[in-house]
N, C-alpha and C positions, 0 to 999 in steps of 0.2 A: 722217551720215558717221562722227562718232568711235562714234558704237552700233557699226558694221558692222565698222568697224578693229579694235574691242575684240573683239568675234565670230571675227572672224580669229585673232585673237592667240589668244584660246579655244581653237578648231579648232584649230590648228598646237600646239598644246603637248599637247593630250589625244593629237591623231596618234602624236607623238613617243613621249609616256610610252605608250600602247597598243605601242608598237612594241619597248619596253624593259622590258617587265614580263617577271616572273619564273614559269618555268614550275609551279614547286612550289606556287604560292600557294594556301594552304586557307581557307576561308571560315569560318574557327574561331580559335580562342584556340590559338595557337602558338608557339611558340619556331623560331626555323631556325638561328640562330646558335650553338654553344656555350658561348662565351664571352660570352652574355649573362644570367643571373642576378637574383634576385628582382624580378620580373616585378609591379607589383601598378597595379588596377586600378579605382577607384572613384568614388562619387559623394558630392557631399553634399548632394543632395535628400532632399523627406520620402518618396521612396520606399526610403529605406534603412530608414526607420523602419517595426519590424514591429510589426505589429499583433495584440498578446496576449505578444508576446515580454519579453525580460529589461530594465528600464528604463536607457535610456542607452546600448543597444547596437545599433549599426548594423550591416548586413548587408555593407555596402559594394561591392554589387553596382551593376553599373556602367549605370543608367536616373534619366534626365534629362526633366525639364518641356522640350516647345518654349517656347523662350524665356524660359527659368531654368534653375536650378540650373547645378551646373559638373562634370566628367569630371576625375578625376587618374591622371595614369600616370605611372608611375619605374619605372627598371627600371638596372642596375647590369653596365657593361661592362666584363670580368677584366682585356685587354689593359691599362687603366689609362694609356691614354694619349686623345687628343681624335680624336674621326670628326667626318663631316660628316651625321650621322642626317637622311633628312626624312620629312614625313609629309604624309600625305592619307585620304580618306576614299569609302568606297562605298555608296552605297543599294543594300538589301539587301529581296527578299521576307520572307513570313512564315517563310515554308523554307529560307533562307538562302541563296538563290541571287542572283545582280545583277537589279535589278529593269532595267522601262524607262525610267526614267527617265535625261534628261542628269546632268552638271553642273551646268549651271547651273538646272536646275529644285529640285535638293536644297542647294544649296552658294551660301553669301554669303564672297565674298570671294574670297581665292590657293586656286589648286585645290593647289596644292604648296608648302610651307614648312619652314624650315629647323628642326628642335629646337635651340633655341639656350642653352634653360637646362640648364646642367649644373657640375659641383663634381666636384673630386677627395678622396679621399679622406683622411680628415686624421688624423697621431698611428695610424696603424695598419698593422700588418706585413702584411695583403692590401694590395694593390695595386689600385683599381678608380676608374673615373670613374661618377659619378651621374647619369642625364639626366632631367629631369622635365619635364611637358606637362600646361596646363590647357585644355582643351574646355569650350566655345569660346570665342576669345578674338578681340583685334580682328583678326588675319589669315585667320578661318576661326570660321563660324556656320553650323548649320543651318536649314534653311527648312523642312522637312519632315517629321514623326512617319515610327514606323517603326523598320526594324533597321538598322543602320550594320554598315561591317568598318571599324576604326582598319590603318592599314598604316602599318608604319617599316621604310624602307629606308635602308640604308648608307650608300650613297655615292650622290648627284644625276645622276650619269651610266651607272655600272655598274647600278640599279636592285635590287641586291642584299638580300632581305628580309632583315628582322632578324625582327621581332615581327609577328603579328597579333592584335587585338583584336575581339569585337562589344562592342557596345554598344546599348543601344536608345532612342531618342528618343517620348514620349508627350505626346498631346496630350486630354488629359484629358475623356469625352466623355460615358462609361457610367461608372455604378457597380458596383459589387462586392461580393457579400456572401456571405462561403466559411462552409461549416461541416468541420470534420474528425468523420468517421463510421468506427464501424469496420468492415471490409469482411466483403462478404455470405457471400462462400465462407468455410466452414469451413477450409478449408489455410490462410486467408491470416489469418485472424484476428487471431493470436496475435503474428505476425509481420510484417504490412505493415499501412497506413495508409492510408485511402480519405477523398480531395477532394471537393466537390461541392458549385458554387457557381450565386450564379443575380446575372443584369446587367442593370440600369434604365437608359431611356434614355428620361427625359421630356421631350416637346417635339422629342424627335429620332428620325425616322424612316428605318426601316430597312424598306424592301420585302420583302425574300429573307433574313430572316436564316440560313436554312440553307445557302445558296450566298455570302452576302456577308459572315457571320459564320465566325469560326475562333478556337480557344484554343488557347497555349502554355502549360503548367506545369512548372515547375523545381522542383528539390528543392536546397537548399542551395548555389544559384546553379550546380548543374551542366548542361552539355547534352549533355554523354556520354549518360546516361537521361533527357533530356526529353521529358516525350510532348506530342507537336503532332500541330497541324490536327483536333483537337477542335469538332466542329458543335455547338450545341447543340440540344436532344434535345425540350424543348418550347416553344414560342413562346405570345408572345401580343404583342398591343399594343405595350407598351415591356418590355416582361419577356423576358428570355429565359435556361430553368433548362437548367445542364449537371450533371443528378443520373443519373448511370450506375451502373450498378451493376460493379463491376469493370474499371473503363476506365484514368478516373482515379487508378490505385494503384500505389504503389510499396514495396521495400522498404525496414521502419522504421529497420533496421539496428540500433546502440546507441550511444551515444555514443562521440566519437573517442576515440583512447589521445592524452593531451597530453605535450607535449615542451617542457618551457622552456631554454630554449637562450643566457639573458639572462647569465648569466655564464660566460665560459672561466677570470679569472684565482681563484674559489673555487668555483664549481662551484654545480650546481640538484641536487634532490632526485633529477631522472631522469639524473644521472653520475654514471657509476660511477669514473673516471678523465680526467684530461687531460694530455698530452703536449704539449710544446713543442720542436719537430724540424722543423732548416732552416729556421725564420723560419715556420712551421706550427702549428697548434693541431691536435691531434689529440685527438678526441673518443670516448672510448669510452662507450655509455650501458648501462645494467641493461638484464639481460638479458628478454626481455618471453616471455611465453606467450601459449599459443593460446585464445581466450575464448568459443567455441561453448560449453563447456558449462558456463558462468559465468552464476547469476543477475544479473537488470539492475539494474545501480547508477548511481543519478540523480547527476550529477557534472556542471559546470558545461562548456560549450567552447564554442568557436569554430566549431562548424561544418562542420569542414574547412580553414576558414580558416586564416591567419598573420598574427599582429602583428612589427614590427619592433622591439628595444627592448633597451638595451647598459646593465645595471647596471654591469660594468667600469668604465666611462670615468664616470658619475653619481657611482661612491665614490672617483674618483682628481681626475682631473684639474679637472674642475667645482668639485670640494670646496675646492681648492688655487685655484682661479683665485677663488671667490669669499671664500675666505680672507684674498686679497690684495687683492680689491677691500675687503673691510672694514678692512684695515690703511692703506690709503689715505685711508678716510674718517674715519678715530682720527687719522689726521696731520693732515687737512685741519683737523680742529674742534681740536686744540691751535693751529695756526696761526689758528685763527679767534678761540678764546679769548685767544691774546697781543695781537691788534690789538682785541680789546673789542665784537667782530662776534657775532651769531646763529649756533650754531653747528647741523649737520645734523644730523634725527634719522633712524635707520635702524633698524630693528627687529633685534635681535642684534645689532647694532653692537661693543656691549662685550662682550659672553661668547660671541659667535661661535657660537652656537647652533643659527640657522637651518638648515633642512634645506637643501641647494645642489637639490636636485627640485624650486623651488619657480623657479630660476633657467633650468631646463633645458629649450630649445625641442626639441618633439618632431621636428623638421627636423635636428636634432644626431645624430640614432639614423644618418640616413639614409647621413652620411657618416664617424662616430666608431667604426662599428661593425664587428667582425672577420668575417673567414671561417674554419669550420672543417671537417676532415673529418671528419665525424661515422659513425662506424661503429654501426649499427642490427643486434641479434640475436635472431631469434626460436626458440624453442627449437624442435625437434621432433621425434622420438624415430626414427623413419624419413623418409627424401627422399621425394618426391612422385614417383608416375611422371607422367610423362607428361602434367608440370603444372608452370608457373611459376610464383614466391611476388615478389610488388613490393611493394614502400612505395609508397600509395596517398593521394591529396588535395590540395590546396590545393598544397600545400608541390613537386607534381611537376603541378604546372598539368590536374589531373585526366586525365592522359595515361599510357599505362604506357611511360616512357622509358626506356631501355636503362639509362641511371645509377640507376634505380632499382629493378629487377631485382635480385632474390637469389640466391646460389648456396650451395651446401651445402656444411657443412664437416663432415664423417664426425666429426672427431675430439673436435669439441663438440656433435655431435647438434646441431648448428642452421646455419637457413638465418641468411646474412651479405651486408650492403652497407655500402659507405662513400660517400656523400653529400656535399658541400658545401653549407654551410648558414650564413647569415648566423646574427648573435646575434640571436633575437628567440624569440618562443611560438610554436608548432605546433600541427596537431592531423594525425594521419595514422591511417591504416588499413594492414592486411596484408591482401594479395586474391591468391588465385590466378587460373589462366588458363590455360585448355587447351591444349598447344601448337598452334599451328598456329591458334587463332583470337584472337579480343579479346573471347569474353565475359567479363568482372568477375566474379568468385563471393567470396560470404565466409562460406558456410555452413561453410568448414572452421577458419577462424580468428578471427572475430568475432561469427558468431552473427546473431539479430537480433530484436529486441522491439518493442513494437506499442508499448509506454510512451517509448520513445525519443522525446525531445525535435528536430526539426527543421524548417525554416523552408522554407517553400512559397511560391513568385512566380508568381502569376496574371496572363497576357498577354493582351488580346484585341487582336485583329486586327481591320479592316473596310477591306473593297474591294468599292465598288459597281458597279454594272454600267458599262463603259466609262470605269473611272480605273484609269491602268497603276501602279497602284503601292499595297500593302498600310501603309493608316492604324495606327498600335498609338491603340486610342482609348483602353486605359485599361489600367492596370497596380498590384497589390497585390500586398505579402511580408506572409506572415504566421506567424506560430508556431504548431507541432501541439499545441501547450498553452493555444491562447485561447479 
């Protein structure tokens, strides 16, 4: 009797939210709100760790063990006062579509919960509240490998999206073992990069690998260009190779242009100026060129990626607070030596030496740290006809958003945008775009090289015959340089 009440209870609430959902909803990494703000999204599973890549460096792409590892999202609302954000979760095909699956066949626990961690922002002239979420936690677990959509909505009654997320959940099953080759055709040589991996599966049987087997590959955690539903090409036994010739390839591009963003009150090596207007940081950076026809220079980055990270507040306020915690502990041990007591020792104690980085939790970035409006200028001798110029990457959730959009200024021969941009490191691209469509091009301002350093995530899928819903059995990031 209470299984079947609890059933009910079930039914009547998925009714409801089915009947409340938002018609805009995309099955992708999204923003809908404006006033929502550094977005980021990660894991700290060993699948962050790439394999051949830089030591100590996570990809931070967001794929989780069933039944480990954990999901981090924060994301940073302008209005700067408290919502009532909630969230839930969707099983999702290999194709990112809803699979058939219930609720209750992928989902332990509240199918709907409130984000209840959040911090305002402290000691800073932006105005913003901080909200964070760790997957999964005790009011929500998955049961099921596979892709997920994260969904947060606004408010619990209006159903009002704010974010979406994927994510992917694996259950470790196949092995994987990539090689990076350079591609066959002649035109792409020089210029793109060619995948080509092969997947063991001892003691585990697969009938049809060509019909029950599929690959997803990512390039530096994007899925704007990922190429899916990849079969593979030979079979055997437990083996199965996906060596295509031309399939698996993309372009190499060249390393990001980086942007450190960590100081507004003295300035990074790419600012040129800062302005301090209305309670504003106004960011002017050097002004950048066009690097098609720039030999490739091996330069460390991110990826695309963004760190968050406020030297400001680390040389001021930290330094000072922990200045005072050691003048406390100089009072305490006189007090201790008048009474004849053991007195504290504390490394820098007396010559106050210690670096205050050594005091500073990296959770301090998330709420100590400013916004600016960062103005980005690319020179260029003539407008583009009949072609858009964007700030491209991480940094604009690999989307080409209207805020990041260029527009030509005759009078300094260059394309201009101003941006709002927490303090932290960047890595971004300039990309044209024909009007009227969404292809990405960057032959006209970044060029692209086969030597270019970036990081490849191998997905395999498995749905065998008569199970409604796409297994991820096994998943690898790895570096074009292993």
């Amino acid at each position: 009797m209470t299984r079947q009440f609890l059933s009910l209870i079930w039914l009547f609430s998925v009714v409801g939210f089915a009947a409340g959902q938002d018609e805009n909803l995309r099955y992708d990494n999204h923003i809908y709100k404006d006033n929502i703000k550094t977005v980021r999204f990660f894991s700290d599973g060993n699948y962050n760790r790439i394999s051949g890549g830089v030591s100590g460096f996570s990809a931070a792409y967001p794929i989780v063990r069933l039944g480990g590892d954990q999901l981090f999202l924060s994301f940073d609302d302008m209005d700067g006062d408290f919502k009532n954000y909630v969230y839930t979760i969707v099983h999702c095909n290999a194709d990112w579509t809803p699979s058939n699956l219930s609720e209750m066949d992928y989902m332990d626990g509240f199918r709907e919960n409130d984000l209840s961690d959040y911090e305002y922002s402290f000691n800073t002239y932006s105005i913003y509240t901080h909200y964070s979420l760790v997957l999964p936690n005790e009011d929500l677990r998955f049961t099921k490998s596979g892709n997920y959509l994260l969904k947060i909505y606004e408010d619990e009654s209006e159903k009002t999206l704010a974010i979406t997320r994927r994510f992917m959940v694996v259950e470790p099953i196949v092995k994987i073992f990539p090689e990076m080759t350079r591609p066959a055709m002649v035109d792409k040589m020089k210029t793109h990069q060619e995948l080509d991996f092969v997947i063991t599966h001892e003691n585990f049987e697969i009938r049809n690998p060509r019909t029950e087997l599929s690959a997803t590959v990512l390039q530096n955690g994007r899925w704007d260009n990922a190429i899916m539903g990849i079969p593979p090409q030979f079979t055997r036994a437990e083996e199965q190779r996906f060596n295509y010739q031309d399939k698996i390839v993309f372009p190499a591009l060249r390393e990001f242009r980086p942007l450190d963003l960590r100081s507004f009150r003295y300035g990074t090596r790419d600012i040129r100026q800062v302005d301090f207007v209305n309670d504003q940081y106004e960011i002017m950076l050097l002004e950048d060129r066009k690097r098609f026809d720039q030999p490739h220079l091996d330069i460390f980055d991110l990826n695309g990626g963004f760190v968050i990270q406020n030297m400001d507040d680390l040389g001021t306020n930290l330094q000072n607070e922990a200045r005072q915690n050691i003048r406390n502990i100089q009072t305490t041990n006189r007090r201790l030596k008048e009474l004849g007591l053991d007195t504290v020792s504390v490394a820098g104690a007396e010559g106050i030496s210690f670096s205050p980085i050594d005091a500073y939790e990296a959770s301090d970035y998330d709420v100590k740290s400013e916004y600016g409006n960062v103005l980005f200028t690319l020179y260029s001798p003539t407008e583009y006809y009949d072609t858009d110029v964007y700030i491209f990457g991480g940094l604009s959730d690999w989307e080409l958003k209207p805020e990041f959009k260029m527009v030509y200024n005759p009078q300094i021969s260059s394309y201009v945008a101003k941006v709002q941009l927490k303090q932290g490191y960047y890595d971004y691209y300039y990309v044209t775009v024909p009007k009227g469509s969404h292809e990405i091009m960057y032959d006209d301002t970044e060029g692209s090289w086969f030597e270019t350093e970036n990081n490849y995530t191998i997905l395999i899928y498995y749905r065998p015959f008569g199970v409604r819903y796409d297994q991820l059995v096994g998943a690898l990031t790895i570096s074009s340089r292993r």
